[in-house]
C-alpha positions as CSV (number, residue, x, y, z in Angstrom):
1,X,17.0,-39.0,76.3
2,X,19.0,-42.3,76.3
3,X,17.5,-45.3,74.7
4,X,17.0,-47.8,77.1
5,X,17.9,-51.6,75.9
6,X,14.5,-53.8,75.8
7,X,14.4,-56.3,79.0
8,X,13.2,-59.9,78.7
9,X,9.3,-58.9,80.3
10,X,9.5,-56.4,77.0
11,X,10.0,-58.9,74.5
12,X,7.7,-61.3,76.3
13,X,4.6,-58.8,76.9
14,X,6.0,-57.4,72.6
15,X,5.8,-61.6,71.7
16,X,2.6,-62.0,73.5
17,X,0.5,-58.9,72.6
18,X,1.5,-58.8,68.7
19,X,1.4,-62.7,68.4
20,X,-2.3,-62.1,70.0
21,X,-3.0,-59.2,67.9
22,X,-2.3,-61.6,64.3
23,X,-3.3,-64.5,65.6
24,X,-6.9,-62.8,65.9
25,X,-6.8,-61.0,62.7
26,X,-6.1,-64.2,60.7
27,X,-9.1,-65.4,62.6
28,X,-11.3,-63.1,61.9
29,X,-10.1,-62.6,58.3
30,X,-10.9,-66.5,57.7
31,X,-14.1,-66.5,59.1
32,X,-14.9,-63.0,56.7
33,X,-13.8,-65.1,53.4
34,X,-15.8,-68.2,54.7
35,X,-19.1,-66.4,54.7
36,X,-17.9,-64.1,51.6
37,X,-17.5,-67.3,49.6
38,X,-21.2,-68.6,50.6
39,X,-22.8,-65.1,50.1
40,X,-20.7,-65.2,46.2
41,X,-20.4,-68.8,44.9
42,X,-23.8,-68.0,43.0
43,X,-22.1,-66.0,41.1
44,X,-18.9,-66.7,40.5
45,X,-20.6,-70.3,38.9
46,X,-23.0,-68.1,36.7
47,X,-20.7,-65.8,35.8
48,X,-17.7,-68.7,35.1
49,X,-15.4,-66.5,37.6
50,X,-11.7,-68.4,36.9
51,X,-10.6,-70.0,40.2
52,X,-7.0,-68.2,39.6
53,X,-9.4,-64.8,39.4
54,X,-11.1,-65.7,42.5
55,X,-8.1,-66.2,44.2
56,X,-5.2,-63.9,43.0
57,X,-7.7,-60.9,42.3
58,X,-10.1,-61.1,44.8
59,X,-9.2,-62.4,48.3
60,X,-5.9,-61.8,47.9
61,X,-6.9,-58.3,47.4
62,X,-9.5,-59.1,50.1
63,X,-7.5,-60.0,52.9
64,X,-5.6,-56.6,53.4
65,X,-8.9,-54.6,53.7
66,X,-10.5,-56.9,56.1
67,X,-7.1,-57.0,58.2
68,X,-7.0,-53.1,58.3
69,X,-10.7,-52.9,59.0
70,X,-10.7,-55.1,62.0
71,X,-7.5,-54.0,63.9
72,X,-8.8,-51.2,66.3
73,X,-10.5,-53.6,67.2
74,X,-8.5,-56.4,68.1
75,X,-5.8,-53.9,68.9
76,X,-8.0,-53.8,72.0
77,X,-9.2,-57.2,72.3
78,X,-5.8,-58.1,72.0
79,X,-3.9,-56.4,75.1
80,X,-7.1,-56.7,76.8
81,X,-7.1,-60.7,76.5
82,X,-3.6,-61.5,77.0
83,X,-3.3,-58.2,80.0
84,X,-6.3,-59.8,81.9
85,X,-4.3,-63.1,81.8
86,X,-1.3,-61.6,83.2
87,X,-3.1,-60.2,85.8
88,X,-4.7,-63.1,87.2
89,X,-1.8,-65.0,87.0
90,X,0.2,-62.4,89.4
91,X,2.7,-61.8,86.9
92,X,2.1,-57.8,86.7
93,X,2.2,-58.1,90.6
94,X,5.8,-59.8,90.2
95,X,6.6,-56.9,87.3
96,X,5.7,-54.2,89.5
97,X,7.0,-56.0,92.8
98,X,10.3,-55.7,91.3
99,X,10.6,-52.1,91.0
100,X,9.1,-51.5,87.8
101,X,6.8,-48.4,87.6
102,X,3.3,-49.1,85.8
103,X,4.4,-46.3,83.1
104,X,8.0,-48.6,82.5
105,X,5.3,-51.1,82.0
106,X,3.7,-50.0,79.6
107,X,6.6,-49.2,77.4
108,X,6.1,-52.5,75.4
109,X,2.9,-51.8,74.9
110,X,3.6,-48.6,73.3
111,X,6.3,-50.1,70.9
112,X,3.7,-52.7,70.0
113,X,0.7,-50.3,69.2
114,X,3.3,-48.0,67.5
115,X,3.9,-51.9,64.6
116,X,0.5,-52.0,64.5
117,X,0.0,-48.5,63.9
118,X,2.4,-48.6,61.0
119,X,0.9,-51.7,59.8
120,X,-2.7,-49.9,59.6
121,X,-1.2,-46.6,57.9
122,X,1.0,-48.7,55.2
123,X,-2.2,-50.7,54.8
124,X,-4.5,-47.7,54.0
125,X,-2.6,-45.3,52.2
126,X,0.0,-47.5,50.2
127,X,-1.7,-51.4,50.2
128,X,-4.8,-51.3,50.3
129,X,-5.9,-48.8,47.6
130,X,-4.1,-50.4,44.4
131,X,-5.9,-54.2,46.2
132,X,-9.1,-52.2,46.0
133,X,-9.0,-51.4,42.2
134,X,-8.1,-55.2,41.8
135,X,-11.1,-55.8,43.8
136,X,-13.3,-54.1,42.1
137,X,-12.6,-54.8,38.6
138,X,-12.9,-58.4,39.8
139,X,-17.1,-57.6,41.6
140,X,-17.7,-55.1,38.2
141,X,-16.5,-58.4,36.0
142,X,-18.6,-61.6,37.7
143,X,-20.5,-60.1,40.7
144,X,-22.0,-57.0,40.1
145,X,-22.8,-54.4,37.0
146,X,-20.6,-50.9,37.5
147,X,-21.8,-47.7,38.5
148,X,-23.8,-45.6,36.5
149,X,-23.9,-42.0,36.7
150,X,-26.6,-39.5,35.2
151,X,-25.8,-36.2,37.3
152,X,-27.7,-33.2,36.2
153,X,-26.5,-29.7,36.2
154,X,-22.9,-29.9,36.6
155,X,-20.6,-27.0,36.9
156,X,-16.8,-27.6,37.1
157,X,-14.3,-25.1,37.0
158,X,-11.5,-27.4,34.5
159,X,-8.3,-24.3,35.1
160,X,-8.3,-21.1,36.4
161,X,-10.7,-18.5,34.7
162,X,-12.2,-21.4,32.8
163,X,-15.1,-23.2,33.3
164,X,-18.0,-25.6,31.9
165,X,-21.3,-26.6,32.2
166,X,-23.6,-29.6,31.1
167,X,-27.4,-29.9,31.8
168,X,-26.7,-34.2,32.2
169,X,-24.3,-36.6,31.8
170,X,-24.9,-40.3,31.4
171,X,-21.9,-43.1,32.3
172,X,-23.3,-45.8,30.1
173,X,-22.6,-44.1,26.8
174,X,-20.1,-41.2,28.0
175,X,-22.1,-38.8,27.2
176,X,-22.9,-35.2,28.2
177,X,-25.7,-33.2,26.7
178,X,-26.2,-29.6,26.5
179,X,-22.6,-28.6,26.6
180,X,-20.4,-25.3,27.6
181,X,-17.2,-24.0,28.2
182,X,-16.5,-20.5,29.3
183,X,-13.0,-18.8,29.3
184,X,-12.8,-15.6,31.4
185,X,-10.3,-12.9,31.5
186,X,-10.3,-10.4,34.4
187,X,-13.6,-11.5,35.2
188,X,-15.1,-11.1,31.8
189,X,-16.2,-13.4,29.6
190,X,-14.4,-14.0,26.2
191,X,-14.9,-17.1,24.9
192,X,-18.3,-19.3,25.2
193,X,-18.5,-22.9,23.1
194,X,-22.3,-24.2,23.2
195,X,-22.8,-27.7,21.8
196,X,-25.9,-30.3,21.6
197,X,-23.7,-32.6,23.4
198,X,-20.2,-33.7,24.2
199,X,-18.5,-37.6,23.8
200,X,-15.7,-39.3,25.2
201,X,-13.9,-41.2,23.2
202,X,-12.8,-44.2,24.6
203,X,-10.0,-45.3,22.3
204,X,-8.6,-41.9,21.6
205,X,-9.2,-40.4,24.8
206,X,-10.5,-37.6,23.3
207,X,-14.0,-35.4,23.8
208,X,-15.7,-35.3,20.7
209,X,-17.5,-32.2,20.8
210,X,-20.7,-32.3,18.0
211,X,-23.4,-29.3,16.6
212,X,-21.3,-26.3,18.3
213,X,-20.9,-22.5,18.1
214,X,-18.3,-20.6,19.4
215,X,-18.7,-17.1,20.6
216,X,-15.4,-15.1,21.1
217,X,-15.8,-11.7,22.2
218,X,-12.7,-9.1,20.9
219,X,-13.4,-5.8,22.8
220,X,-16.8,-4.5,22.0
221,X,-17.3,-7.3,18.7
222,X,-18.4,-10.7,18.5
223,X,-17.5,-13.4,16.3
224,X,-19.5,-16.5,15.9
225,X,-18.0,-19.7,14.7
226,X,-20.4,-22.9,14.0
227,X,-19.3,-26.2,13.5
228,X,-20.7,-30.0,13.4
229,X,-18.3,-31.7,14.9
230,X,-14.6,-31.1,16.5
231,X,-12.4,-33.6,18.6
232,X,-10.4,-31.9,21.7
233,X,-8.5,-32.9,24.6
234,X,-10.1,-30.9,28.1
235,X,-8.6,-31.0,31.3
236,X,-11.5,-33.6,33.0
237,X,-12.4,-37.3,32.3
238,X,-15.2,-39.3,32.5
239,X,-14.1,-40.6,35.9
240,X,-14.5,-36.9,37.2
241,X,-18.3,-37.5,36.7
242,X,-18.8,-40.4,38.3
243,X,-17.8,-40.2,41.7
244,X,-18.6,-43.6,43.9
245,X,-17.1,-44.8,47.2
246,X,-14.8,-47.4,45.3
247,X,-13.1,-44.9,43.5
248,X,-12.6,-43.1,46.9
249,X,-10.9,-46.0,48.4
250,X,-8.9,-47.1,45.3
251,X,-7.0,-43.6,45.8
252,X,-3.7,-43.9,48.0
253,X,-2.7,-41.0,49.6
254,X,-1.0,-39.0,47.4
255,X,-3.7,-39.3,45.0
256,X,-6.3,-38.3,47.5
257,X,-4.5,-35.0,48.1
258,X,-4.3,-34.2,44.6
259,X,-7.6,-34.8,44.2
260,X,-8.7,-32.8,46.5
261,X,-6.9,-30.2,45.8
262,X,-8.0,-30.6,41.9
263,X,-12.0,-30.6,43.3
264,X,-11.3,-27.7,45.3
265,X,-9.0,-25.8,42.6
266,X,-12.7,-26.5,40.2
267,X,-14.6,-24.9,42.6
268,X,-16.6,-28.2,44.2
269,X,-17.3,-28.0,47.5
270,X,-18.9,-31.3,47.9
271,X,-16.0,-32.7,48.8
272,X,-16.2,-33.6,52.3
273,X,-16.3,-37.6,51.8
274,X,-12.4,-37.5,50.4
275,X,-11.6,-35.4,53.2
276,X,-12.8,-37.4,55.6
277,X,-11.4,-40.1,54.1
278,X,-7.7,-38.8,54.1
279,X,-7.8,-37.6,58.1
280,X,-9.5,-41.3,58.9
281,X,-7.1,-43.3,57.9
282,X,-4.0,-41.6,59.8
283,X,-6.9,-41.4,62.9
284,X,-7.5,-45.0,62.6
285,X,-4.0,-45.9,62.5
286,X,-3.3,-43.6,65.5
287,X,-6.3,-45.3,67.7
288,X,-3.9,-48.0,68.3
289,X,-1.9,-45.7,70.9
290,X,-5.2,-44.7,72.4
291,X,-7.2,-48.2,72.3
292,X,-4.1,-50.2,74.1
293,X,-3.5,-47.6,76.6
294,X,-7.0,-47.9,77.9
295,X,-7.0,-51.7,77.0
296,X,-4.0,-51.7,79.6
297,X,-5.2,-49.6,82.1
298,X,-8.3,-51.3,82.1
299,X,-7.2,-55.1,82.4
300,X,-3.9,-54.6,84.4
301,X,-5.9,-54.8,87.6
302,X,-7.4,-57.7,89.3
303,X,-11.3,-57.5,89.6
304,X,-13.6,-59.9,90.7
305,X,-15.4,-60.8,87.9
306,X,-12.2,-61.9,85.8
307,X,-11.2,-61.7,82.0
308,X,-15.1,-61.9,81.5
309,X,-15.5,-59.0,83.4
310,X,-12.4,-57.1,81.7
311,X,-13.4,-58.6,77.9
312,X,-17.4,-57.0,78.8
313,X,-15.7,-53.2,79.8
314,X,-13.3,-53.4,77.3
315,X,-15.6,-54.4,74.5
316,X,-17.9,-51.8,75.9
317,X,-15.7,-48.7,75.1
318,X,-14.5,-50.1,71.8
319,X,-18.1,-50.3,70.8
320,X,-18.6,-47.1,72.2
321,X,-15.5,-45.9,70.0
322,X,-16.4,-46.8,66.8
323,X,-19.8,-45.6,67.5
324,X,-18.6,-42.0,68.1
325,X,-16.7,-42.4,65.1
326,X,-19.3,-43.1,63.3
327,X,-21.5,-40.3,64.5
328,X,-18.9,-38.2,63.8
329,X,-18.3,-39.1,60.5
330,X,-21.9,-38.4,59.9
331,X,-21.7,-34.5,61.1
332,X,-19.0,-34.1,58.8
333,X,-20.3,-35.6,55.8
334,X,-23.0,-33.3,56.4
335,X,-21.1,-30.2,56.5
336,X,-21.6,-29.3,60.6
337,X,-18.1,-30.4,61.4
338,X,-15.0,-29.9,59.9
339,X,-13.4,-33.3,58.5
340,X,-10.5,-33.2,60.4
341,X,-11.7,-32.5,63.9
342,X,-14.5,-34.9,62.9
343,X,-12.4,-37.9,62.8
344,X,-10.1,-36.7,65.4
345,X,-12.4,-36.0,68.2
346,X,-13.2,-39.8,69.6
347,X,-9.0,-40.0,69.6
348,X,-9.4,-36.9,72.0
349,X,-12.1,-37.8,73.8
350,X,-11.0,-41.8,74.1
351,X,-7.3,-40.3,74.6
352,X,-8.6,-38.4,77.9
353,X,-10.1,-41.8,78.8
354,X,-7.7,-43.4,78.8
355,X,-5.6,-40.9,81.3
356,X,-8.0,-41.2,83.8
357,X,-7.7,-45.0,83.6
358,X,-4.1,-45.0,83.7
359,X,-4.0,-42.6,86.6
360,X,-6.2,-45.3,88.2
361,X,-3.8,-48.5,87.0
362,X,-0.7,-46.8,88.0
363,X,-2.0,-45.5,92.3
């Protein structure tokens, strides 16, 4: 199929939807830093935050989040706003008068949700993730203390055939207590290490494994080894024991698949939360298609009751959107609902929506 040229109402309906589209977001995202600022001048005077810190490693960092956070949103505030305008003014009457189908129309559109839909992918796989770890070194630093984690009966499986086990492990002090490792061949055991406890070391980045005995098992003999203390390198890290939201969102892409892979490769099934974090931010990013297709449909036709009128329905199924989102998010989190079709599912749903208002835009 032969790429068509873009007219001038392409570049006008592009200039006015994606000059709507930022011109909102930079709203938004000033308002957001305003009432961040009041909510966290407390303490950034207690805790002698540097201005250049506050600035450079926070909202800097800040302002991509918030950007990607909002712009479903005002993806559809957007062409519902500046649409509703054209309408009343008679200018889609003139665009269609002319001999331009509703579905040529809309072409613009498309190329304008498909930016922003690049924008919101770049943002959350690539930008925002490395801005988050900025972030939140910045909160751990003059805002807030770090997580602490004191999980209980923890089985990983580090590499294939091997495995350990620790009744608890405490954050604070890295430090796991009432440690094992089993190495299996064929199913059958033939190695066991038992120690009191096990240490990370923070400037060696080694485990420092103290009070041990080491069971090896040689066809039908045993041999027992004991020892104090030994230092060894293990395929985990402290990180892999303390597991928070932050962490989740500082991962881009790439990293999130790995690490998934690396949970499931250990045998943890509890995984769900980075799964539905990898498949909602390519959903999210998609929405755009879905949100200003309906956003077009929906405002393209005069009403009585106006933009009001237009802004009310409009705002009514975004709501509506995110809401399913969220509800879906929940069931898969849980475990009822696979991740993927979890975060997909309002697309499907909101995409079917959005035909039957386009059929109705375009009689």
């Amino acid at each position: 199929m032969r790429f068509q040229p873009l007219k001038k109402f392409d570049l006008y309906i592009i200039r006015k939807f994606l000059g709507t589209f930022f011109y909102a977001i930079a709203l938004i995202i000033g308002i957001s830093v305003v009432f961040d600022i009041s909510e966290k001048i407390d303490d950034f005077i207690e805790k002698e935050a540097p201005f250049r810190a506050i600035v450079f490693d926070y909202y800097l960092n800040f302002i991509p989040y918030f950007a990607n956070l909002f712009s479903g949103l005002f993806t559809f505030i957007a062409v519902i706003f500046f649409t509703s305008k054209l309408a009343f003014n008679s200018e889609i009457i003139a665009i269609l008068s002319s001999g331009i189908s509703f579905k040529r129309m809309l072409r613009p559109y498309m190329i304008s949700a498909g930016v922003i839909a690049v924008f919101s992918y770049a943002l959350a796989n690539f930008i925002i993730p490395p801005a988050n770890l900025e972030m939140n070194n910045f909160k751990y630093t003059y805002v807030k203390s770090p997580p602490v984690n004191r999980d209980k009966n923890i089985h990983i499986q580090l590499e294939p055939n091997i495995y350990i086990y620790m009744d608890r492990y405490n954050s604070t002090n890295d430090l796991g207590i009432k440690f094992t490792i089993e190495k299996f061949d064929n199913d059958k055991l033939v190695s066991k290490l038992s120690a009191d406890h096990i240490r990370w070391d923070r400037e060696k980045k080694t485990w420092t494994i103290s009070n041990y005995t080491i069971r090896d098992i040689v066809g039908d003999k045993e041999f027992l080894t004991h020892g104090s203390r030994i230092d060894t390198t293990l395929a985990m890290n402290p990180s892999d024991f303390v597991s928070t939201k932050d962490d989740m969102e500082s991962m881009n892409l790439f990293e999130l698949i790995d690490f998934i892979n690396l949970q499931k490769m250990r045998g943890i099934d509890t995984i769900e939360q980075y799964s539905v974090e990898r498949h909602r931010r390519a959903a999210i990013a998609f929405s755009s298609f879905i949100l200003t297709l309906i956003g077009a449909s929906l405002a393209s036709r005069k009403i009585r009751g106006g933009l009001g009128l237009h802004l009310g329905l409009g705002l009514l199924l975004a709501f509506s959107y995110l809401m399913f989102q969220q509800v879906t998010k929940i069931f898969a989190l849980s475990g009822t609902m696979a991740p993927f079709l979890a975060m997909w599912l309002p697309n499907i749903l909101y995409a079917g929506i959005g035909f039957v208002l386009y059929r109705w835009a375009s009689r």
